[in-house]
C-alpha positions in Angstrom: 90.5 135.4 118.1 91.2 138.5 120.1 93.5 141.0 118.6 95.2 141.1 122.2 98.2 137.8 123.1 97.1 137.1 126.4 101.2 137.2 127.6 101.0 141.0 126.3 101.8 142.3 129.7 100.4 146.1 128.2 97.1 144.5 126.9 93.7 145.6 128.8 93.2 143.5 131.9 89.8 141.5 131.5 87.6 141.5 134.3 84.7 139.3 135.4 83.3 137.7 132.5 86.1 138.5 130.0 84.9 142.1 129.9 87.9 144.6 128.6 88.7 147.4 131.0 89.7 150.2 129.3 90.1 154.0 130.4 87.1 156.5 129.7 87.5 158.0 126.7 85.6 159.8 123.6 86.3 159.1 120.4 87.0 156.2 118.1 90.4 155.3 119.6 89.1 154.1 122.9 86.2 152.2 121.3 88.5 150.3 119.0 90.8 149.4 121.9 88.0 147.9 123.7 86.9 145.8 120.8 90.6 144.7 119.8 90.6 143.3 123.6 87.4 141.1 123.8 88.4 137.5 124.3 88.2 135.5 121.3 85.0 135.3 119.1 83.8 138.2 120.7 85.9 140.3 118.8 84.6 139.7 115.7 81.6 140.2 117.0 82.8 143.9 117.9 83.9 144.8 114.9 80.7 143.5 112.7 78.7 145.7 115.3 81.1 148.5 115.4 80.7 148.6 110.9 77.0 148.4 111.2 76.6 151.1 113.9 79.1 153.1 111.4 77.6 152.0 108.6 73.7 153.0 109.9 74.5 156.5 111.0 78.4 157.8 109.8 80.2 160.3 112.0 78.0 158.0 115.0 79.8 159.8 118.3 81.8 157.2 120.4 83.2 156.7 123.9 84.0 154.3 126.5 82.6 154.7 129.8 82.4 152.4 132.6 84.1 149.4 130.7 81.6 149.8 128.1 81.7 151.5 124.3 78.8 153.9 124.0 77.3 155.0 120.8 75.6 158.0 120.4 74.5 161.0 118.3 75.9 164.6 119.2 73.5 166.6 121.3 71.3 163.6 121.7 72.9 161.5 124.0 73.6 157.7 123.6 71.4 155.3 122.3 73.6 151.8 122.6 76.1 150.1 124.4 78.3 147.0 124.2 79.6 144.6 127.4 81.3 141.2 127.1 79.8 138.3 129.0 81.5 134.9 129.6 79.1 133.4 127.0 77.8 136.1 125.5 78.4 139.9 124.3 75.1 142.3 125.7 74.1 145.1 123.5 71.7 147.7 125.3 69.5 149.5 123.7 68.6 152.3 125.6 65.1 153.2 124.3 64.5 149.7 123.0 61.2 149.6 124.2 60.5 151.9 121.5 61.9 150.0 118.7 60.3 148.1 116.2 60.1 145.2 116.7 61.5 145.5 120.2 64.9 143.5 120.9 64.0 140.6 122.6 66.2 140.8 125.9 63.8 142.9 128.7 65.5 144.8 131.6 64.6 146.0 134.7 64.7 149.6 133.4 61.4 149.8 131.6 63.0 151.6 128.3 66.2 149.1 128.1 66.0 146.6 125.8 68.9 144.1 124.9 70.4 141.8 122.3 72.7 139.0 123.7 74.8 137.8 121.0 76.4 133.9 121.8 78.8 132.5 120.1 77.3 130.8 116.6 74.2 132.7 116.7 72.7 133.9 113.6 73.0 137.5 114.0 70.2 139.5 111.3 72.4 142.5 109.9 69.5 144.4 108.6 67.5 144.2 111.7 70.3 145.3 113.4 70.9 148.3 111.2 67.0 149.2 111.3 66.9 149.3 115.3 70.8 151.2 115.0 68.5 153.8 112.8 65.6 154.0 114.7 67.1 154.5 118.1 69.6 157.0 116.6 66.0 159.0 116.5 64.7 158.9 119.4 66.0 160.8 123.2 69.7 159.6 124.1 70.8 159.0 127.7 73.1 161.3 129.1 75.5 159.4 130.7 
């Protein structure tokens, strides 16, 4: 369940698909707001991504921008990013054509790869953490 009562008149209002809208910002703060106000399993799902981003590369740079948490390494520019779905949470890899193996979502942008995450899936922690490794490596996006 979401860390966020629904009746909480101060919570983050969701918008289309349950997505958490949550002022630009840099930082951890912003990032744990964001995950604290996914809609139900989702959040769970936030937080097991958040620790494994952490976990893979400490002192990982954070921000939300455009609804979204970014992560990133200083200098570099960003290298993931989270959205919430109605059935699903995206992660966006943003040189995930580069990864090995690749993730399996393809994008329009040739370099995006994604991993949609559904409620119940079986989610592999260290193939998450290797691709987390990897694209902390390569050319961030500037956003």
């Amino acid at each position: 369940m979401s860390d966020v009562s629904p009746d909480d008149k101060s919570a983050p209002r969701l918008l289309s698909g349950g997505n958490p809208q949550i002022a630009k910002g840099y930082g951890d703060a912003p990032v744990q707001a964001y995950i604290a106000a996914m809609p139900g399993w989702k959040s769970a799902v936030g937080r097991r991504i958040d620790a494994l981003v952490e976990q893979a590369l400490p002192g990982v740079a954070k921000a939300v921008k455009w609804n979204s948490p970014l992560y990133g390494v200083e200098g570099q520019g960003w290298f993931l990013s989270l959205h919430c779905f109605t059935k699903y949470v995206k992660v966006a890899f943003f040189r995930g054509a580069s990864l090995s193996p690749i993730p399996p979502g393809a994008s329009k942008q040739e370099e995006v790869r994604y991993l949609d995450i559904r409620e119940g899936d079986a989610f592999d922690d260290a193939q998450f953490v290797s691709w987390v490794e990897q694209a902390s490596r390569l050319p961030g996006e500037k956003l």
